[in-house]
N, CA, C and O atoms as CSV, one atom per row, in Angstrom:
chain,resi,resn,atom,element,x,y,z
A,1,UNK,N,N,-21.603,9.087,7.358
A,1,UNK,CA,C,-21.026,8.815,6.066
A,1,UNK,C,C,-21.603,9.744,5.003
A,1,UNK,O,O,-21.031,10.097,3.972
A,2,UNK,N,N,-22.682,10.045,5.363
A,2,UNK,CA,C,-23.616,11.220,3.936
A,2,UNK,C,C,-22.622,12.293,4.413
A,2,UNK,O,O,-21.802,12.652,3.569
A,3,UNK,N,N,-22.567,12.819,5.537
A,3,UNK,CA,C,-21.992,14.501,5.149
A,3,UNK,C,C,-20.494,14.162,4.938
A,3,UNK,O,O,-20.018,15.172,4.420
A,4,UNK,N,N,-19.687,13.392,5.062
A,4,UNK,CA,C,-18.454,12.752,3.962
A,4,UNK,C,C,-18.594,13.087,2.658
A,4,UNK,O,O,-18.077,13.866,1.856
A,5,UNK,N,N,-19.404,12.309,2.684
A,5,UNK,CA,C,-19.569,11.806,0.836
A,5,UNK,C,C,-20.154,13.672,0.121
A,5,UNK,O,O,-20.071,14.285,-0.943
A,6,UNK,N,N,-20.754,13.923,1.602
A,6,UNK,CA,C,-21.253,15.408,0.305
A,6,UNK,C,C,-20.103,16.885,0.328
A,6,UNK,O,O,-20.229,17.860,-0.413
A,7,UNK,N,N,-19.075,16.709,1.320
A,7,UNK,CA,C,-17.847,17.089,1.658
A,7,UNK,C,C,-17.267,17.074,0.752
A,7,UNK,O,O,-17.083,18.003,-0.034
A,8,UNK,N,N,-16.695,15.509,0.690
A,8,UNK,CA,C,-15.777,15.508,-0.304
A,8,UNK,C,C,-16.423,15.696,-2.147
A,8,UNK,O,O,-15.671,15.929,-3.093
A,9,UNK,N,N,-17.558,15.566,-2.232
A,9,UNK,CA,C,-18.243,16.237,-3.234
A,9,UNK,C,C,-17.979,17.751,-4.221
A,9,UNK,O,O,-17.772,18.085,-5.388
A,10,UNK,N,N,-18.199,18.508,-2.479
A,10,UNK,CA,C,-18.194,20.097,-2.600
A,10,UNK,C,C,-16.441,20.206,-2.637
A,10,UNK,O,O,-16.095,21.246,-3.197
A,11,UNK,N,N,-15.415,19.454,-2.216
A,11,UNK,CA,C,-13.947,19.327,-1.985
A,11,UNK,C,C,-13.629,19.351,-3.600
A,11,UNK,O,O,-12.793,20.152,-4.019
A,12,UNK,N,N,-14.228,18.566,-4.391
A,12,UNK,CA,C,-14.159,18.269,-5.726
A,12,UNK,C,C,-14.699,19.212,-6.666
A,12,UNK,O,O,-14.099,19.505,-7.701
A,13,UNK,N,N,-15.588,19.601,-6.407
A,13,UNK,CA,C,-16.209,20.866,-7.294
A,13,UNK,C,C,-15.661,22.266,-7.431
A,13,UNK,O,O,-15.582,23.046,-8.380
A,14,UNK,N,N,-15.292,22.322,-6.092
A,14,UNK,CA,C,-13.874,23.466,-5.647
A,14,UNK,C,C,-12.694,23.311,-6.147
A,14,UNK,O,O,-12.213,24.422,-6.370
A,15,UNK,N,N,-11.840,22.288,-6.494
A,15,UNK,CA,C,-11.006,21.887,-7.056
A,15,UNK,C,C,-11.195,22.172,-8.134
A,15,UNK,O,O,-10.439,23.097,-8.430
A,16,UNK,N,N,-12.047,21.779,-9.245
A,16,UNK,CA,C,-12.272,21.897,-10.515
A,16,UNK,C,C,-12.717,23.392,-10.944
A,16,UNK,O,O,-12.294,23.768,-12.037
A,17,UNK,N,N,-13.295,24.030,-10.415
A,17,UNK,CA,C,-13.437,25.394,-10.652
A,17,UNK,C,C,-12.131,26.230,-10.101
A,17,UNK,O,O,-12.268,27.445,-10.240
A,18,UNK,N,N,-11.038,25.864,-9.574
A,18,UNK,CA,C,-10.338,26.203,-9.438
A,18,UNK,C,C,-8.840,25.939,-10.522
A,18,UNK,O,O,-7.970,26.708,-10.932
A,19,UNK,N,N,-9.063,24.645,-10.678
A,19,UNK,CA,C,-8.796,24.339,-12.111
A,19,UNK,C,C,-8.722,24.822,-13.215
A,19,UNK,O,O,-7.614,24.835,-13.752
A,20,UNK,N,N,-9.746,25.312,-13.834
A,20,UNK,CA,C,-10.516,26.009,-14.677
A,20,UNK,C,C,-9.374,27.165,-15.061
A,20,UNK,O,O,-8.742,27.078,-16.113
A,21,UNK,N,N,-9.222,27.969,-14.363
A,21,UNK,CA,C,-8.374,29.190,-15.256
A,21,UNK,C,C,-6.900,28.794,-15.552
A,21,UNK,O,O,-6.276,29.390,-16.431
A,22,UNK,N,N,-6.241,27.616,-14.697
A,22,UNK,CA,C,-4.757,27.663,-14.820
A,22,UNK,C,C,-5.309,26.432,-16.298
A,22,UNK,O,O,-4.428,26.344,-17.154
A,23,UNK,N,N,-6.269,25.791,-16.520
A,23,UNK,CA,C,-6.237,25.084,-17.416
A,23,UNK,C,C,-6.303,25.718,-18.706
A,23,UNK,O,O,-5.682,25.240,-19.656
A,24,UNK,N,N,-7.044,26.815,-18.823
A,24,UNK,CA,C,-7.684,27.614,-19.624
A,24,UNK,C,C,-6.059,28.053,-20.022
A,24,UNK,O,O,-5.457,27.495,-20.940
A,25,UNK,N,N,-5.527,29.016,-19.276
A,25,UNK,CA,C,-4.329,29.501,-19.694
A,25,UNK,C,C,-2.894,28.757,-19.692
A,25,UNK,O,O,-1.872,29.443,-19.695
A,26,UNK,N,N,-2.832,27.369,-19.686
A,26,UNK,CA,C,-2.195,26.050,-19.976
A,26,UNK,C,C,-2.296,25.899,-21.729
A,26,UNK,O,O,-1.560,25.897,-22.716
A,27,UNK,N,N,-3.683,25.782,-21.370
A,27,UNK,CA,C,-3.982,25.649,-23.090
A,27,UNK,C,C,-3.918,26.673,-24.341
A,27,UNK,O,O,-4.114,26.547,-25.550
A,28,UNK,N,N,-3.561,27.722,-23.514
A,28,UNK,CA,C,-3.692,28.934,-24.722
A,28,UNK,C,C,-2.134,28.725,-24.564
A,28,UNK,O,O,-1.815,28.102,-25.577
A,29,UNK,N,N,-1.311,28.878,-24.006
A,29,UNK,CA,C,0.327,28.838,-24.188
A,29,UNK,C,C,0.104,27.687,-25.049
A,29,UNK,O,O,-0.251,27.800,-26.222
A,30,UNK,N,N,0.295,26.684,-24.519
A,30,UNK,CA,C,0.469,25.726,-25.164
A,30,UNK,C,C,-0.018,25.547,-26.797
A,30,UNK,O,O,0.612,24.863,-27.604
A,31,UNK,N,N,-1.240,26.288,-27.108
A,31,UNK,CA,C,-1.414,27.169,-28.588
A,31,UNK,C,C,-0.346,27.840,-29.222
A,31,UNK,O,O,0.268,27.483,-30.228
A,32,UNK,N,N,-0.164,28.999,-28.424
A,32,UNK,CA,C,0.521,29.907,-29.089
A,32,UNK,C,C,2.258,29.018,-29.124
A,32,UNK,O,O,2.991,29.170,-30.101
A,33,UNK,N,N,2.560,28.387,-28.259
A,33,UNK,CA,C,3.875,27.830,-28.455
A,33,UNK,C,C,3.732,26.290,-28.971
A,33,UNK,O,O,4.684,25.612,-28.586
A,34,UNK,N,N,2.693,25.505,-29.815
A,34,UNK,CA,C,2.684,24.857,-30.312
A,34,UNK,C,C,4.247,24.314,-31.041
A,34,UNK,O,O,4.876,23.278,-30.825
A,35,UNK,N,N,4.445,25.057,-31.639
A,35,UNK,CA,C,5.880,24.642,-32.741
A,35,UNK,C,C,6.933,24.243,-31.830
A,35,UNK,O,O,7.540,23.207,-32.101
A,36,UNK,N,N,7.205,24.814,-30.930
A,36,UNK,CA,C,8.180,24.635,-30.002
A,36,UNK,C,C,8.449,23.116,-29.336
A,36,UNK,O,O,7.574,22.656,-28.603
A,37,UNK,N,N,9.661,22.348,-29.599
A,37,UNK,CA,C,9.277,20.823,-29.379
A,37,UNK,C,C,8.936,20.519,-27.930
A,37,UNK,O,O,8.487,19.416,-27.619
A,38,UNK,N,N,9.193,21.724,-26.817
A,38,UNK,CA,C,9.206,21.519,-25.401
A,38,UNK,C,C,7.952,22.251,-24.980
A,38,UNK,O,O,7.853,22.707,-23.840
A,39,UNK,N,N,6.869,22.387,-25.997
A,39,UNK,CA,C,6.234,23.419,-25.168
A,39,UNK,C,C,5.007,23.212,-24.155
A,39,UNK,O,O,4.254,23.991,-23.571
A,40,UNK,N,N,5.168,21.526,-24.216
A,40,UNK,CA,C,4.752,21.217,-22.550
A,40,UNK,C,C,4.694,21.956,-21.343
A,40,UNK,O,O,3.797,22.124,-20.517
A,41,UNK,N,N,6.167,22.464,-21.461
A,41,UNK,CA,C,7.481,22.730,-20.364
A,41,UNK,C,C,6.833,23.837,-19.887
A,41,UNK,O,O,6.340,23.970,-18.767
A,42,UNK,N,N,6.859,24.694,-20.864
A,42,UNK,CA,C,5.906,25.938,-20.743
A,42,UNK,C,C,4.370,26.365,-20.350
A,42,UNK,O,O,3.973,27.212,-19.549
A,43,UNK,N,N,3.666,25.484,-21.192
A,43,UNK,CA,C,2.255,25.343,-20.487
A,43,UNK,C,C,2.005,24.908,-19.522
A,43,UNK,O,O,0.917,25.076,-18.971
A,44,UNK,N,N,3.149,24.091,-18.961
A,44,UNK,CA,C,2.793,23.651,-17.234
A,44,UNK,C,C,3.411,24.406,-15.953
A,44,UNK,O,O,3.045,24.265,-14.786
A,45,UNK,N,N,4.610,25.384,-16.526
A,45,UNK,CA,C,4.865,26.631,-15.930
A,45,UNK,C,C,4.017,27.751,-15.499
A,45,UNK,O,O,4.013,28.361,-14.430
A,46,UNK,N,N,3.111,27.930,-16.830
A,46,UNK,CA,C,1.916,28.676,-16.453
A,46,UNK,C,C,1.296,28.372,-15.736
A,46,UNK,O,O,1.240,29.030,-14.697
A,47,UNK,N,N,0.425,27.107,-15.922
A,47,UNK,CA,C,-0.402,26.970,-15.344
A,47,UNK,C,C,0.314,26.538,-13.398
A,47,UNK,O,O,-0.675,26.614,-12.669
A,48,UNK,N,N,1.067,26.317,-12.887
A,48,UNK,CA,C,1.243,26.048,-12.135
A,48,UNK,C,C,1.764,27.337,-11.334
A,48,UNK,O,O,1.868,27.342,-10.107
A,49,UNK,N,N,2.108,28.518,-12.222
A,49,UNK,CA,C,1.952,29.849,-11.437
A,49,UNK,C,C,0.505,30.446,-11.612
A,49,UNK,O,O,0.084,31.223,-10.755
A,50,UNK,N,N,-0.206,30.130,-12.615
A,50,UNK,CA,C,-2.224,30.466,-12.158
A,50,UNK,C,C,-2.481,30.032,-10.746
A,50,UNK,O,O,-2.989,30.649,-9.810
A,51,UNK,N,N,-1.982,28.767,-10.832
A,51,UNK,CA,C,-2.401,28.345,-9.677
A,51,UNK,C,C,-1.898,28.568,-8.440
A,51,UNK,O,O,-2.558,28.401,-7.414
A,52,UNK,N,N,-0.626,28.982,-8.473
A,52,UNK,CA,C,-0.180,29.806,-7.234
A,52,UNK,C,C,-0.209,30.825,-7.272
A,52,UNK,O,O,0.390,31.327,-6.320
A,53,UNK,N,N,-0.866,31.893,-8.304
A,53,UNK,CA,C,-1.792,32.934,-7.862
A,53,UNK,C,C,-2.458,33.045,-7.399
A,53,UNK,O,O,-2.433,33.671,-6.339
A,54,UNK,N,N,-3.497,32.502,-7.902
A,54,UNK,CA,C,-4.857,31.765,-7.106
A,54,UNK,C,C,-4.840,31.566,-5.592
A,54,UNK,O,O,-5.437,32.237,-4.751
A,55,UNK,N,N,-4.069,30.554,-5.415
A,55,UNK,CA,C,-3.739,30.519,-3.799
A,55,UNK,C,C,-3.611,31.279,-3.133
A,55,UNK,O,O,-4.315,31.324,-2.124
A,56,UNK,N,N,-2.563,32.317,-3.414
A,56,UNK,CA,C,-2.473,33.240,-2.620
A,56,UNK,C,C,-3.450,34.538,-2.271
A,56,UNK,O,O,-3.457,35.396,-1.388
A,57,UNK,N,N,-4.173,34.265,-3.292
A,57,UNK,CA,C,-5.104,35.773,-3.545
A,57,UNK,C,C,-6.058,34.712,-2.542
A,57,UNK,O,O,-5.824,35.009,-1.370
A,58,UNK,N,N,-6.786,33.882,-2.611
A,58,UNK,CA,C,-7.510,33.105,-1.830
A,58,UNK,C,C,-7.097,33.312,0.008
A,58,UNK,O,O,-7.899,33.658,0.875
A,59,UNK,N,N,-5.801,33.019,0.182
A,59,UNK,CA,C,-5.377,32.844,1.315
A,59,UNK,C,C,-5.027,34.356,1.857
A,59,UNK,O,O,-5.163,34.633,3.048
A,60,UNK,N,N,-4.719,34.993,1.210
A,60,UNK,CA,C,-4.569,36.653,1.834
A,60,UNK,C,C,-6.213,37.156,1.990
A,60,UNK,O,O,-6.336,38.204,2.624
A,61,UNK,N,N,-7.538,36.505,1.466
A,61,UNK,CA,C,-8.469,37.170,1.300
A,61,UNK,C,C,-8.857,36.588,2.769
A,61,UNK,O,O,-9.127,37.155,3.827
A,62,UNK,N,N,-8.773,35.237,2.399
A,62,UNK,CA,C,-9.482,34.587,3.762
A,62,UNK,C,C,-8.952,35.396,4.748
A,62,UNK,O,O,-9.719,36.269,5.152
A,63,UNK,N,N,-7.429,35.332,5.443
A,63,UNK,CA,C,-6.802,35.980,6.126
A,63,UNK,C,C,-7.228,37.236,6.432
A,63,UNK,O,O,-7.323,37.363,7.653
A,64,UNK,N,N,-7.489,38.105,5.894
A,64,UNK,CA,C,-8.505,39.225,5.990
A,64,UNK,C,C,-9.507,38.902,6.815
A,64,UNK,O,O,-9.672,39.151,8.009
A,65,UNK,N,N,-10.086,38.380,6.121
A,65,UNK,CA,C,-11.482,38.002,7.104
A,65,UNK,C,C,-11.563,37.496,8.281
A,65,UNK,O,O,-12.307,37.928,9.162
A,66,UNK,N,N,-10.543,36.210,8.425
A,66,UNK,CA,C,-10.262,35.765,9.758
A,66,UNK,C,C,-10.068,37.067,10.610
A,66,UNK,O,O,-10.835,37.297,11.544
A,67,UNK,N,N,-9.191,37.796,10.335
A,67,UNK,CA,C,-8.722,38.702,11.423
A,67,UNK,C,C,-9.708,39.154,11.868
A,67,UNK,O,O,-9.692,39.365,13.080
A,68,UNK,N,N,-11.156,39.542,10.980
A,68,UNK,CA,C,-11.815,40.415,11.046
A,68,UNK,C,C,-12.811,39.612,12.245
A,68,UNK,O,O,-13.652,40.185,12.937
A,69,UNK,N,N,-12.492,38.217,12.284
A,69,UNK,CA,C,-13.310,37.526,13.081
A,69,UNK,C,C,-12.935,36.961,14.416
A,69,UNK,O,O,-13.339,36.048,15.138
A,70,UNK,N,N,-12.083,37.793,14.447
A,70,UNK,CA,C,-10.884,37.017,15.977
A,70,UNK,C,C,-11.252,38.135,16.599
A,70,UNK,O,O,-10.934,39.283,16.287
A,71,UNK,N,N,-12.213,37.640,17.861
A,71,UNK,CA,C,-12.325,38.686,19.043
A,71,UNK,C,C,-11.302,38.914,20.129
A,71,UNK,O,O,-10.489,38.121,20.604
A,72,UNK,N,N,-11.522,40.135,20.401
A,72,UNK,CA,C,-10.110,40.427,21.016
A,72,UNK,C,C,-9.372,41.639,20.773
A,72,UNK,O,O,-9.044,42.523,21.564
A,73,UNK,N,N,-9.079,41.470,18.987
A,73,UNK,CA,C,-8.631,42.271,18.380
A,73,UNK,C,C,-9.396,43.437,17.505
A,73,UNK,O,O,-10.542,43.452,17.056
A,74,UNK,N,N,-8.233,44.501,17.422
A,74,UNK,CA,C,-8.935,45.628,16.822
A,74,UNK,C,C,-8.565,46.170,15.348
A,74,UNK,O,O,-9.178,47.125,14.870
């Protein structure tokens, strides 16, 4: 149950630092388009393509590496 609890810990801390920039740039749209009566709409557009930036730059990096770790191959 401890290496659970310290799992899902490190699961959470990763999350939130990952968080961090699509929130960051959520909130600056959502600044600059303040006046706008929808501009929810917009700050959660952003941030939900940060975050599927993110992903992908993450998952093409890992991917890299995996390959680099699969014996066998050259």
């Amino acid at each position: 149950m401890g290496q659970g609890i310290l799992a899902t810990g490190m699961l959470m801390l990763t999350f939130l630092v990952a968080l961090l920039p699509a929130a960051a740039a959520s909130a600056a749209v959502w600044w600059l388009f303040s006046e706008l009566p929808n501009a929810w709409i917009i700050a959660l557009a952003v941030a939900a393509s940060v975050l599927l930036a993110e992903t992908w730059w993450a998952l093409r990096g890992l991917g890299r590496r995996f390959e680099r770790l699969e014996p066998g191959t050259s």
